[in-house]
C-alpha angles and dihedrals in degrees: 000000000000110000086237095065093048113121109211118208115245109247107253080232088064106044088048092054093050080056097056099044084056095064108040078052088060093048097046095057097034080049091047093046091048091054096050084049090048078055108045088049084055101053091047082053084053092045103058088045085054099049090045075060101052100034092054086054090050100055088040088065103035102044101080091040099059093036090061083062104109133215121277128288096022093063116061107250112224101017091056095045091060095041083056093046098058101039084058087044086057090048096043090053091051093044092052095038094109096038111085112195090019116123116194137153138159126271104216115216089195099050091026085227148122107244136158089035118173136195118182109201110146146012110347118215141194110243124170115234128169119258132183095337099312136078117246136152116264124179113246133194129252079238143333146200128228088201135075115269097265095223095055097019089109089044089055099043087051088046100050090043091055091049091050092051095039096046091217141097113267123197117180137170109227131200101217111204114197138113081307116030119213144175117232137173114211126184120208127193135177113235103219119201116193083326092324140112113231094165151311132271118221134205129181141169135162112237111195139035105260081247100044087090085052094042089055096045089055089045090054090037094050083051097048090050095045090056094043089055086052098050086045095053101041081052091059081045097055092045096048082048089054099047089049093051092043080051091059098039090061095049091045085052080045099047099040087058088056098044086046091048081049094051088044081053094050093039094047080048087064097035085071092050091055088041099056078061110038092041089046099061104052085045090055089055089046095050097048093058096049088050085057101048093050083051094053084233093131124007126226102296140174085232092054098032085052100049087042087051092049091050092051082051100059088038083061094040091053092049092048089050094052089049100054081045086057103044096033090129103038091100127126101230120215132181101264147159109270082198094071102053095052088045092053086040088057100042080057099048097040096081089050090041095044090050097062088037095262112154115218122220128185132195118175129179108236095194091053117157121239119263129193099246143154096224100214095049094054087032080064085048092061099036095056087044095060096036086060089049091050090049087047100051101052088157098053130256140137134327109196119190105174129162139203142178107241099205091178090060094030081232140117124240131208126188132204109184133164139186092231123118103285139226125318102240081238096055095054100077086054121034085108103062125106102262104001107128143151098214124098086220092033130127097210074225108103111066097040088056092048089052093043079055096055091049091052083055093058087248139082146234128235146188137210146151115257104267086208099058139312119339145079130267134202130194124198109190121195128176120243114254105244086057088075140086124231094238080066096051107074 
């Protein structure tokens, strides 16, 4: 394949870091957006402390002036009503003067009417105008406007109507539709007289920009898919993940069956060395006999056939040993009740207990979990396992099987224990090598198959004094079923 059209894996180091970098972009514009809404709430809370002081100044101002108009007819119609209107203007300037972006006017009960009204909008100056007789300087407008604002003009007049009739004062955060949208906060209150209305005070700003509301929904959406992009991506990366640890698992299940085909190798290598000494004893006896016989030195029998036949015996013992060594792990595993295997393993050891005065105890777990087993090879395990505590105990005692659920380990446990004199420190290292023993009459075999047997089962075999007294103790450890792959039950 062409070096060109080669498609090179992404380090893990760097799809975790785009990743990263995913999500530290979506904080920090969520963060960013959240902030400009934090914002935004705290300058409607300002607002509505800044109209309530405005519109207090307002009223302060207003309120005289409107209680000196008098009742129809005694009071000239139009030409009062301007007079009035630009005396509140002058007021309303002066009210609003330090309030930059606030709107306000008067509502007049006795012209049913909005007059004096003021919108600051620009740079305020100082203008002297006559009051009341004197000359004094009174901040002006830019410019102002004697008529309501056009875009929230309905929303006042609903507002001020609701006040008067109220009698309160009303403060209310609108959303303005129009050909430029916009968010205001306006502040009503009633201007009472001796227990009667004369009038209303109004106060409006606009509090956010017409594309503050769109600004904030990019900002959430570009958060959102920015954290989207990260979730999806951490998602290709588990399941990359998954597939590369299925992968190795593979080649560990892979690789434990080779390095346990190369310890069979190295343990077969000193299995001939065992077997150049163990064959060659019985073949020396036999030898021997049969030199005998062809010098006429001892005749057929039953003496000489028996002990021809013993040592053919041990020669067959040795070579069916060395078969079950070798084929330890050619088992087909299946999910199966550990219980049943000691029980059987006990029934078969209680005649020969009982005989030397061994008592037999079982303790078996009913609520066991499953293992993956061959029965007759564990069953071998076991059997080899109680015949070496009966040997051990040749002045009675007691024979303990006992087996638990190890939920830390998701394993089994059983347990083969007896009261006889216990293992030599020495011999422990090496009770499971091919022909180590410690019997005059013993193989060195059988403890090293049952343990071969253990390891074809995914588990082990161990071997300890009794912590409680006097006495050896041997643990066999499987895991449950439902621990293994498929690929390990064969």
């Amino acid at each position: 394949m062409p070096l060109a059209s080669r498609k090179l894996p992404v380090p893990l180091g760097v799809q975790v870091g785009a990743v990263a970098v995913l999500f530290v972009a979506a904080l920090v514009a969520l963060w960013a957006t959240g902030a400009s809404v934090v914002a935004r709430e705290r300058r409607r809370s300002e607002a509505k402390d800044l109209l309530n002081l405005a519109g207090t100044k307002l009223a302060d101002r207003g309120i005289q002036i409107i209680a000196r108009v008098g009742q129809f007819p005694d009071f000239p119609e139009e030409a009062s009503r301007a007079r009035l209107d630009r005396e509140l203007s002058t007021q309303a300037v002066a009210a609003l003067a330090d309030h930059e972006g606030i709107a306000g006017g008067y509502f007049v009960q006795r012209f049913k009417t909005f007059l004096g009204t003021a919108a600051l909008t620009g740079r305020v100056t100082k203008t002297v105008i006559e009051t009341a007789g004197s000359q004094s300087p009174v901040p002006t407008p830019a410019w102002n406007e004697t008529s309501l604002p056009s875009l929230e003009a309905d929303l006042i007049d609903i507002q001020v109507d609701a006040a008067i009739r109220k009698r309160q004062v009303l403060f209310s955060i609108e959303e303005l539709e129009g050909r430029s949208p916009v968010t205001v906060a306006i502040r009503t209150a009633p201007l009472v007289v001796d227990g009667r209305c004369i009038g209303a005070t109004w106060v409006i700003t606009r509090l956010v920009d017409p594309l503050f509301v769109d600004r904030s929904l990019q900002g959430y959406r570009l958060a959102a898919g920015l954290a989207l992009g990260g979730i999806a991506l951490a998602f290709g990366l588990t399941a990359g993940l998954a597939r590369t640890v299925r992968r190795q698992a593979t080649e560990r299940d892979r690789l434990q069956t080779e390095l346990r085909r190369s310890e069979r190798l190295a343990a077969l290598g000193k299995l001939l060395a065992g077997v150049a000494h163990e064959v060659r004893n019985p073949l020396a006896g036999i030898r021997s006999t049969a030199q005998l016989w062809q010098r006429g030195v001892i005749g057929l029998d039953a003496e000489s056939l028996g002990g021809l036949v013993h040592e053919v015996d041990r020669l067959e013992e040795i070579v069916s040993r060395l078969l079950q060594f070798s084929r330890a792990d050619a088992q087909d595993l299946v999910p199966g009740n550990l219980n049943s295997v000691v029980a059987e393993a006990a029934r078969l050891a209680s005649a020969t207990a009982a005989a030397r005065g061994i008592q037999t105890h079982v303790d078996l777990d009913p609520n066991l979990w499953p293992v993956a087993m061959a029965p007759q090879a564990l069953l071998q395990v076991f059997r080899n396992l109680t015949t070496n505590a009966i040997q051990a105990m040749s002045k009675g005692g007691k024979l303990h099987l006992m087996t638990r659920s190890d939920p830390a380990r998701q394993a089994v446990l059983a347990v083969v224990a007896d009261t006889g004199p216990g293992l030599a420190p020495e011999a422990l290292g090496h009770l499971f090598e091919p022909f180590f023993t410690t019997k005059a009459e013993g193989t060195g075999l059988g403890l090293a198959i049952a343990r071969e047997i253990a390891l074809a089962h995914r588990g082990d075999l161990f071997a300890a004094n009794r912590p409680d007294g006097p006495g050896a103790i041997f643990t066999l450890t499987l895991p449950t079923a439902s621990s293994l792959t498929y690929g390990e039950l064969r």
